[in-house]
ZAPABA-391627 format. One record per residue: x, y, z of N, C-alpha, C, O in turn. Coordinates in steps of 0.001 Angstrom, whole numbers, plus 500000, padded with zeros to 6 digits. Example, Ala and Ser with C-alpha at 12.3 -4.5 7.8 and 13.67 -1.06 7.14 Angstrom:
% residues 2
513190494310507800512300495500507800513200496700507800514236496681508465
512850497750507080513670498940507140512900500030507870513409501138508039
//
This chain:
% residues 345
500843498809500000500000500000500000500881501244500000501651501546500912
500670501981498797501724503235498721500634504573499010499532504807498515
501381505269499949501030506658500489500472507032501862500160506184502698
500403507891501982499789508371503515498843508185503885498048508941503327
498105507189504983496850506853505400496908507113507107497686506691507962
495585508102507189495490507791508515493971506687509295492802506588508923
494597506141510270493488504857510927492876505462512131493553506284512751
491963505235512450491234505897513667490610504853514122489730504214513546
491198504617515482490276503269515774490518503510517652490921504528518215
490141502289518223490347502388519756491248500990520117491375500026519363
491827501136521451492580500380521722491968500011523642492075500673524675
491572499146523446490621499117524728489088500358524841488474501090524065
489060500155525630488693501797525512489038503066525256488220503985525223
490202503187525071490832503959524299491139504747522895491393504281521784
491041505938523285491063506406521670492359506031521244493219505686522054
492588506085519814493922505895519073493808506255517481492828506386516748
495343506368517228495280506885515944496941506399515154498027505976515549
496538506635514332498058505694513265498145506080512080497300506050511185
499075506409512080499653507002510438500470506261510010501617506046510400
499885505829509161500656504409507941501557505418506711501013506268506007
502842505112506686503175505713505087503868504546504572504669504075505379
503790503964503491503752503330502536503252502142503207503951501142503045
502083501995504008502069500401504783502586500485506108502103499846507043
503596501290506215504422501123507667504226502114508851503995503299508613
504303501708509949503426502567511150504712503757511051505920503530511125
504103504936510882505147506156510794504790506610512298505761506424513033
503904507041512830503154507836514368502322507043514410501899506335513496
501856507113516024500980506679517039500332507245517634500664508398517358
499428507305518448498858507890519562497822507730520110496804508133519546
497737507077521411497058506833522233496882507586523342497612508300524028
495325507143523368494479507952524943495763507849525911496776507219525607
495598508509527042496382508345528791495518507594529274495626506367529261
494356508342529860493403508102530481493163508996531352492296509847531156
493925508948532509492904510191533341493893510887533298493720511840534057
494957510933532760496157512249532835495775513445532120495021513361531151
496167514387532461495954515680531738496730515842530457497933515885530202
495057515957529370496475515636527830497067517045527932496825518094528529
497938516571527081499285517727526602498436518938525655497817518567524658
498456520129525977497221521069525442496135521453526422495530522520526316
495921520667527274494953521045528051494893522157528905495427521811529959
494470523442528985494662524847529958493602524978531258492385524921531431
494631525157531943493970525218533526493957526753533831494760527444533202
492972527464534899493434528162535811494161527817537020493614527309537999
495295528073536953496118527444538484496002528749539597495373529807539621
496985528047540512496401528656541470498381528159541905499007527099541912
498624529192542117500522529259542696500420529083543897499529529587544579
501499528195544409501225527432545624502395527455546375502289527582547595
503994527307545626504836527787546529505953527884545402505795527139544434
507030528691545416508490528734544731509277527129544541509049526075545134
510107527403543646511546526688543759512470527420543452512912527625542321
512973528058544905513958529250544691515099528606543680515601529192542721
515462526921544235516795526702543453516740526674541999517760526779541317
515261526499541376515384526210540081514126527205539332513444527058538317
514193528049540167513882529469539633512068529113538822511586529876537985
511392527915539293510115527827539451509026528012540220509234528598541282
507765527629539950506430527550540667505893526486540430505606526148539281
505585525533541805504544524775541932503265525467542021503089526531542614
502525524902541493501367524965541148499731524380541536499565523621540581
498774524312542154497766523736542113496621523734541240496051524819541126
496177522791540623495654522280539312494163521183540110494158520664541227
493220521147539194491639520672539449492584518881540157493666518307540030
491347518707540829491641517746541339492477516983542063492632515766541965
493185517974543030494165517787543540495383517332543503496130516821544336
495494517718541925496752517697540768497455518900540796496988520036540866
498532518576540739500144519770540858500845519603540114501353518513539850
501122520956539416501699521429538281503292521801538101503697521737539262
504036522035537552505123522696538001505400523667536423505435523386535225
505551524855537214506095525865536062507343526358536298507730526959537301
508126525986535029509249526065535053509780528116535256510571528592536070
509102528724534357509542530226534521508712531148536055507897532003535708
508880531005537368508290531285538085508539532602538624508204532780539796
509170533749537859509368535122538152508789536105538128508498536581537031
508398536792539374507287537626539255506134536755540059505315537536540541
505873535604540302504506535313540657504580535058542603505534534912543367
503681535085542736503419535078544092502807534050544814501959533539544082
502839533496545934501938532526546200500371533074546690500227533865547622
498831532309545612497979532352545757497187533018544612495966533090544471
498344533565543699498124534208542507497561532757541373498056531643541199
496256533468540744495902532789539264496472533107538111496836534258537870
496580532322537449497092532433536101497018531311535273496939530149535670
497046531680534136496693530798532717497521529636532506498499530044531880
497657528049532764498838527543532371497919526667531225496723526751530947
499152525669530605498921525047529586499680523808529827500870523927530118
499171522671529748500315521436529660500813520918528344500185520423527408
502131521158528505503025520529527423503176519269527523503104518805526385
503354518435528303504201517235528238503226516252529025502187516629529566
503820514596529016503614513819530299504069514097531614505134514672531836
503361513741532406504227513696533819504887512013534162504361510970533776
505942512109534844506549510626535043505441510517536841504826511298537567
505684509428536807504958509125537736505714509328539128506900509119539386
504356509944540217504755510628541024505433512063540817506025512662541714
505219512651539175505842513967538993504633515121538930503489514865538553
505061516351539338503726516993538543503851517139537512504833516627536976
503096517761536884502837518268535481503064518866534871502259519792534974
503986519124533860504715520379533348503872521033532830502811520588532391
504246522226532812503561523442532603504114524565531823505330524539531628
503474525485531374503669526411530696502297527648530679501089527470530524
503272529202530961502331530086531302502123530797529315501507531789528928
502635530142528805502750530657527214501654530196526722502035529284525988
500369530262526656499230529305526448499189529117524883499901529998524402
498638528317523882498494528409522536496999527964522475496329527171523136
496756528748521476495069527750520902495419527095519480495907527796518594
495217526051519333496000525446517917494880524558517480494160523759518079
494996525081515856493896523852515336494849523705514120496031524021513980
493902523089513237494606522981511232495309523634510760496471523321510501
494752524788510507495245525705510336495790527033510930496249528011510339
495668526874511865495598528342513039496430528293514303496438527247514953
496857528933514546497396529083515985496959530289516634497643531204516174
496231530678517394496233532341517922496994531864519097496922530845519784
497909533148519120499102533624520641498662535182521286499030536301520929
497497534660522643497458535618523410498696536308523659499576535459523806
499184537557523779500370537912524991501505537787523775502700537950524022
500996537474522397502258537675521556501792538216519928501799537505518923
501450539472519993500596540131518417501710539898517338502937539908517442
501032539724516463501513539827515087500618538816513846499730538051514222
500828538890513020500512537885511987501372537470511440502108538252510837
501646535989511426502676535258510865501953534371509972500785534137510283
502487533752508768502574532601507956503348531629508164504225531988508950
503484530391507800504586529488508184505317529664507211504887530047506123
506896529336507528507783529530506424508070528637505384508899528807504490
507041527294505622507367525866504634506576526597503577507172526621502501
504880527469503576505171528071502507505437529301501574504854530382501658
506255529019500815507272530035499885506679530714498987507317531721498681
505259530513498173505254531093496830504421532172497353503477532002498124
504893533492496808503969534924497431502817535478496803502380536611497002
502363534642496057500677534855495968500112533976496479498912534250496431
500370532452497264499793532407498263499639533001499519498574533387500002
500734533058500019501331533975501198500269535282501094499297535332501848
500476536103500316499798537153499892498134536755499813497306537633499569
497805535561500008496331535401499888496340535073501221495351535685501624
497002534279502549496688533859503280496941535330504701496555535437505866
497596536027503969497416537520504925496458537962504880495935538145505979
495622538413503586494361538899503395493284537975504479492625538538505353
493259536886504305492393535533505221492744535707506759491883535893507619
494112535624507009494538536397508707493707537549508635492619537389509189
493946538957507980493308540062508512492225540007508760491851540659509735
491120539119507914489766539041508209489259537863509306488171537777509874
490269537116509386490087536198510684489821536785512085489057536548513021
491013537849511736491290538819512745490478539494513179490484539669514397
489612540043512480489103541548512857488152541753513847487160541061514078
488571542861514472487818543149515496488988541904516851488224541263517572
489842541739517018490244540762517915490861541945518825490649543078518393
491572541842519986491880542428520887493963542963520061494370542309519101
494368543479520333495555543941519978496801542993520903498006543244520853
496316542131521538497272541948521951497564539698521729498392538852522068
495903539793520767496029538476520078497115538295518993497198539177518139
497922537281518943498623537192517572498045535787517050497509534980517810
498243535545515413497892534736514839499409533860513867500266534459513219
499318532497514053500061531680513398499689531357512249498895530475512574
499633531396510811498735530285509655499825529129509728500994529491509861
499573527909509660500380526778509793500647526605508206500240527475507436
501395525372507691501603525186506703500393524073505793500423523915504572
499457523450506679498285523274506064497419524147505899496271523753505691
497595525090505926496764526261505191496988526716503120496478527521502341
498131525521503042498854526017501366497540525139500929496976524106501291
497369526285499817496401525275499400494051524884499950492999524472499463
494461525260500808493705525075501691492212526005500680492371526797499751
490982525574501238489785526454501153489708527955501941490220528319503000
488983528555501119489437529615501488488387530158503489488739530948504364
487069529193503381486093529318504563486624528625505350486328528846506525
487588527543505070487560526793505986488651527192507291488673526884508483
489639528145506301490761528852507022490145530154507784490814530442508776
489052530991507560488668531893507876487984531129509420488196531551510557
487378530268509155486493529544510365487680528997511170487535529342512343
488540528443511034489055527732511725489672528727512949489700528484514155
490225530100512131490823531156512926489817532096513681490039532564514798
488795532294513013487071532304513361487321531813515523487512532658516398
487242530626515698486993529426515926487896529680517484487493529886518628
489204529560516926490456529683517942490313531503518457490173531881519620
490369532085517656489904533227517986488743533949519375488729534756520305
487882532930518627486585533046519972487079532648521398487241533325522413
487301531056521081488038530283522723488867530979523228489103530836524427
489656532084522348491200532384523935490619533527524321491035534147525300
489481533975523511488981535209524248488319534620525415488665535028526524
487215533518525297486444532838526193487768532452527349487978532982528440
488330531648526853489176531186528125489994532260529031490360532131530199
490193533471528056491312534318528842490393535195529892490776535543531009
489235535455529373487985535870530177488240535058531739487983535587532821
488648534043531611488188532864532975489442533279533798489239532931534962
490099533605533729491576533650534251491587534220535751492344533723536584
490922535035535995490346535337537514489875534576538107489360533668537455
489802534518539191489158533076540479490409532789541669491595533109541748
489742532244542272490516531609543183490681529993543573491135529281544468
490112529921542498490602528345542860490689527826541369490114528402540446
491540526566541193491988526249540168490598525328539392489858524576540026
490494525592538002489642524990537427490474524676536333491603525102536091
489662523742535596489770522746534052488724523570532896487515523471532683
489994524561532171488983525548531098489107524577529816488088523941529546
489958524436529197490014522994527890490726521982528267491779522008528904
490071520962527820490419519562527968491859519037527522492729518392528107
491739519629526129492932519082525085492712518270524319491784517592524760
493187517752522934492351516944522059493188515939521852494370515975521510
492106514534522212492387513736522093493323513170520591493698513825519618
493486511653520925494249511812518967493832511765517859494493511899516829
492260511496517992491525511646516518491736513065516227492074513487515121
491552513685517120491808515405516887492657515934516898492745517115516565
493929514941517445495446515340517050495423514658515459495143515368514493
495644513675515359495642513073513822494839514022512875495402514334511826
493713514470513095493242515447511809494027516636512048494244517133510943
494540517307512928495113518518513399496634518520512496497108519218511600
496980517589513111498562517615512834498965516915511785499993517414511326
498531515772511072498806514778510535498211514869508991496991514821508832
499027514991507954498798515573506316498372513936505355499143513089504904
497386513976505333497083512585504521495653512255504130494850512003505028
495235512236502728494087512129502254493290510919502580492074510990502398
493716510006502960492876508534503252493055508399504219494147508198504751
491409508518504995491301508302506264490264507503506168489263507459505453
491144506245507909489657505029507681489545505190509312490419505384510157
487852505002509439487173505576510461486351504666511093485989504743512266
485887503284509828485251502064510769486194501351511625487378501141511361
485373500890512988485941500512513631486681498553513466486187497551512947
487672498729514007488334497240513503489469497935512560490110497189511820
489760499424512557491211499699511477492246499148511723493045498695510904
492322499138512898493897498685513634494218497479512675495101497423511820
493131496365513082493240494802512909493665495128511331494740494684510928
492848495878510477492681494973509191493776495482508173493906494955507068
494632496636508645495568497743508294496639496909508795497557496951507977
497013495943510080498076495591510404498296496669511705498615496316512841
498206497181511544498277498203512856498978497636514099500025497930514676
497465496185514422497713495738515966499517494671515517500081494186516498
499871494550514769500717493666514628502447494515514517503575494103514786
502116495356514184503484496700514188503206497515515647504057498354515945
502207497344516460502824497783517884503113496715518759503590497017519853
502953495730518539503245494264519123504743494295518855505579493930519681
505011494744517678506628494756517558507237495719518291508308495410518813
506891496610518426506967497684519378507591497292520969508167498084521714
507362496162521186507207495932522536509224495132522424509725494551523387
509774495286521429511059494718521265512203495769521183512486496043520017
512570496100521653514204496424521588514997496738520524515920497549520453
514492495936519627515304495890518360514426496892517152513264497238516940
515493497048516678514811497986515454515940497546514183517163497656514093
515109497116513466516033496298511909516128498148510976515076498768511127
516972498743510327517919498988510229517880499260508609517777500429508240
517963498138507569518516497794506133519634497742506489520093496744505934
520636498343507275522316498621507462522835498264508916523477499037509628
522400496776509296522586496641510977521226497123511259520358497466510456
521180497068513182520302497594513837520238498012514730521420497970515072
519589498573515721519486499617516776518535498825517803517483498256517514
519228498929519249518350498774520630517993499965521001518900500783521156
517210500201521137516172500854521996515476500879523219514255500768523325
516564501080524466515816500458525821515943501642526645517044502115526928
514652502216527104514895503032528404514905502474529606514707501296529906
515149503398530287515697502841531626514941504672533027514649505867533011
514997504053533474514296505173534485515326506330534185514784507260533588
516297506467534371517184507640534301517665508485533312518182509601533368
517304507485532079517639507691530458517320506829529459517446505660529824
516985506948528430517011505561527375518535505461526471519206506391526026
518811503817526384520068503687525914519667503359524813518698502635524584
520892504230523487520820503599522426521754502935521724522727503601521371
521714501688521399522792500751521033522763500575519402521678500358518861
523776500655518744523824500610517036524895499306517050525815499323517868
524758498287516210525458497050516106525540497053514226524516497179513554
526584496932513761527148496694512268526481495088511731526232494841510551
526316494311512642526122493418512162526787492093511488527719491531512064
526346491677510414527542490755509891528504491146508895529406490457508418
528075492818508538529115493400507817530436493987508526530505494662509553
531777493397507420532339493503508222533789494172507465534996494067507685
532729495086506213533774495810505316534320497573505915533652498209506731
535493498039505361535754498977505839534613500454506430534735501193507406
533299500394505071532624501493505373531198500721506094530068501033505719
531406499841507007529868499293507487529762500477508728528686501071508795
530868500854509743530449501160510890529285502718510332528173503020510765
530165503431509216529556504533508765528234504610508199527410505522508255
528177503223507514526407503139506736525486502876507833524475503578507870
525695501765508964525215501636510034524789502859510922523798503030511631
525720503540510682525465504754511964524154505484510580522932505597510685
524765505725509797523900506651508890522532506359508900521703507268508871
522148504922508947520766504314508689520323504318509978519095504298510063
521185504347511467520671503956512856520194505829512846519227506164513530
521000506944511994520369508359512172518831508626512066517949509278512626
519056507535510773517474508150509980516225507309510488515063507585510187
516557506398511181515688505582511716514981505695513311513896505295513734
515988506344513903516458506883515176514833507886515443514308507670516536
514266508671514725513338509722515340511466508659515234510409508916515811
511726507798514499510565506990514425510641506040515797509762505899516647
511837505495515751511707504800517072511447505137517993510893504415518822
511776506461518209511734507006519855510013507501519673509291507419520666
509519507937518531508054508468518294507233507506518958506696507498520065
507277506482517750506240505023518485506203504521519515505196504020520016
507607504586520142507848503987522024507224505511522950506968505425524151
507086506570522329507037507432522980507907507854524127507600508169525277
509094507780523514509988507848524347511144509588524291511357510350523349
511649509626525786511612511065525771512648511363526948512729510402527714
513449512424527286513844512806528414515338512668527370515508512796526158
516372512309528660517837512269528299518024511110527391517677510021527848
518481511143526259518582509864525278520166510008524846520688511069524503
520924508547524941522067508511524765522574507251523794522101506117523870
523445507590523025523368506652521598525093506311521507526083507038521432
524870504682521560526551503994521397526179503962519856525521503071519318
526715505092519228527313504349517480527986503400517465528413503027518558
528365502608516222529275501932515741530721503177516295530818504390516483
531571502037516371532974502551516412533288503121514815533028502519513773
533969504559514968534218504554513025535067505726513449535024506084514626
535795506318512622536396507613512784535969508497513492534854508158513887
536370509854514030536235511090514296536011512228513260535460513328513299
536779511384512160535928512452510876534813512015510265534694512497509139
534242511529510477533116511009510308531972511326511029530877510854510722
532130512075511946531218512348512786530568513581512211529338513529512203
531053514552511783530404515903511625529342515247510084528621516133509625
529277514412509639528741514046508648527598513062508988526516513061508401
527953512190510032526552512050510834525831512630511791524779512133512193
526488514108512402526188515037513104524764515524511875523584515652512202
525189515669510832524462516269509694523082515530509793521983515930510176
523519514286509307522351513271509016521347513198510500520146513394510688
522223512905511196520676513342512598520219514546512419518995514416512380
520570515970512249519616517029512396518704516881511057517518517172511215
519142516431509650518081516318508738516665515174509543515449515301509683
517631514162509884516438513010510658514846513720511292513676513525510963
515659514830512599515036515522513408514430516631512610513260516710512985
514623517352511866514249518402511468512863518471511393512161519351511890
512360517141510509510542517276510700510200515991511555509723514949511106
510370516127512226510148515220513493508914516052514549509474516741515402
507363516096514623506886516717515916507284516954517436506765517865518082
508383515951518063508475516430519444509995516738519274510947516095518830
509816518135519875511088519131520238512044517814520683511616516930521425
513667517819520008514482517541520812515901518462520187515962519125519151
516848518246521109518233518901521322519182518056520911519305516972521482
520043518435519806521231517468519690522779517702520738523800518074520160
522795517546521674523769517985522729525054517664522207525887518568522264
525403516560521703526344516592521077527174515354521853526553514849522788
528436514837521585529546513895521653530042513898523099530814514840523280
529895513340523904530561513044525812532079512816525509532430512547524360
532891512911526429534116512241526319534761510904526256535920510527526426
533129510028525820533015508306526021532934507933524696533043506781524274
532686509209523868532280508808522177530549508446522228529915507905521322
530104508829523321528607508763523159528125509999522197528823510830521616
526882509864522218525915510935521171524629510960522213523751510098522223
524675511926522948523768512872523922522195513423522827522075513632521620
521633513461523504520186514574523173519391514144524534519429513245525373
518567515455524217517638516176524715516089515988524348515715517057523864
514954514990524384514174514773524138512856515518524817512783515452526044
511927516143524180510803516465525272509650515417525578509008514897524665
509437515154526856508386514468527393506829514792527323505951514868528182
506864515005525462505285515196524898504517514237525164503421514570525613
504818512554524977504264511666524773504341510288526115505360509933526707
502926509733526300503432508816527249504168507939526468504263507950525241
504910506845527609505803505599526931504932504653526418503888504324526981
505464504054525006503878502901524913504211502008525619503216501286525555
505076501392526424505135500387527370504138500442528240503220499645528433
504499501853528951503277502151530139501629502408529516500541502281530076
501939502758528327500435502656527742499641500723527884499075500028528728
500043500638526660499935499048526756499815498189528437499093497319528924
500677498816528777500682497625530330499147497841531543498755497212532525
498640499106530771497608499595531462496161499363530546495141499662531167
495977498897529233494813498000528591494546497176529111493660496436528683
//
């Protein structure tokens, strides 16, 4: 099966969603359950400092605690707008963020940051030039201190459907920013689940919606693999094991055992490297044993990982080379682990 399909189906009770490209599971995403999804905006309620790390704990609905990392300026007992970015590890609170976004298809509005922007993927300036005209009228009448994003599914796009969508986001941050007063912490948006992440984020004309997609797509049989360590490669292969403190990544050459294997190996463990960690949902400090191969060789697979990452959805950091010959990054904790997903169906 050649091209981009997305599957919408459930996994227990659970929502879920899967993006197949050519046949093969590219993204995932599954329900939490009772965790607060990533997107979801609270009124909090500031509860005490972390002088050492220059934050605010937070109190959040249900006797859930937040932690905001930029805590300057705030006070204890003070409300304010947060937003959750990430998972929490267990027993952690909840990361947070006072930068709130409203994000759909096409749209982003940024309270607290004016302007009108386009995305820069697209280039040709009579679209561009059509999708400003569509911002201004999205806009109008909005407060001066709303800004607007057009994403890059807007190229192309209908012309109502972009007006509504910004329409849409427009209304809610006025509604929600309205709520921001109180004294006690409430639950203003939920956050959208992954059918509504998958249409949101995810670019692909064939979408299947009866239930049983998983099964008949292969689906349930490529996260079953999931549950292995190993990741085949074409050029050698890659372990994939976290561990509470970090996930280790192991690259093995295999049975090749010619002068340029350690280099093709590493090259193919680059490009393969941002899918694996996607589907495991895996995140935090990530550390990678290449093949043994030169030192000049490195700035050339330095290369090939940032192309890897470049369109990759969850933020990460290439930190760069330890004094062990490891390969460091920086992963963000957008996504739960599917281990811990799965172990909880």
């Amino acid at each position: 099966m050649k091209g981009r399909r997305i599957v919408l189906d459930h996994l227990g009770d659970r929502e879920a969603a899967a993006l197949l490209v050519d046949g093969q599971l590219d993204d995932l995403l599954i329900e939490e359950g009772d965790a607060p999804r990533p997107g979801a905006i609270y009124r909090a309620i500031c509860d005490r400092p972390l002088k050492g790390q220059g934050g605010m704990m937070v109190r959040l609905p249900e006797g859930l605690t937040g932690f905001l990392r930029q805590g300057k300026g705030l006070r204890p007992g003070q409300a304010l707008l947060v937003q959750v970015t990430g998972v929490a590890e267990d027993g952690k609170a909840v990361p947070l963020t006072d930068r709130v976004l409203f994000k759909s298809r096409y749209a982003i509005v940024t309270p607290g940051a004016p302007g009108l922007n386009i995305s820069r993927a697209i280039t040709e300036d009579e679209e561009r030039a059509r999708l400003r005209i569509l911002a201004e009228e999205g806009m109008e009448g909005a407060s001066e201190d709303l800004g607007l994003i057009l994403r890059s599914a807007c190229a192309g796009a209908a012309e109502d459907d972009i007006v509504e969508d910004i329409a849409a986001m427009r209304d809610l941050s006025i509604a929600v920013t309205a709520d921001a007063a109180g004294d006690q912490p409430e639950a203003l948006t939920e956050g959208d689940g992954p059918h509504l992440l998958a249409w949101r984020d995810w670019n692909a004309t064939d979408v299947v919606t009866e239930p049983g997609g998983f099964e008949r797509e292969g689906v349930l049989d490529q996260i079953e693999a999931l549950k292995q360590p190993r990741v085949a490669t074409g050029e050698g292969t890659i372990y994939v094991e976290p561990t509470r403190a970090l996930v280790a990544v192991d690259v093995n050459t295999g049975g090749d055992t010619s002068p340029a294997a350690a280099l093709k190996t590493n090259l193919a463990a680059a490009r393969a490297l941002p899918r694996a960690l996607r589907l495991r949902g895996l995140g935090g400090q990530i550390v990678v044993d290449f093949a043994p191969m030169s030192k000049a060789h490195r700035k050339q697979l330095e290369q090939s990982l940032r192309a890897s990452f470049r369109n990759d959805p969850v933020e990460t950091s290439l930190v760069g080379w330890s004094p062990m010959g490891l390969f460091e990054l920086q992963r963000k904790r957008e996504r739960p682990s599917l281990v811990r997903l799965l172990g909880r169906l």
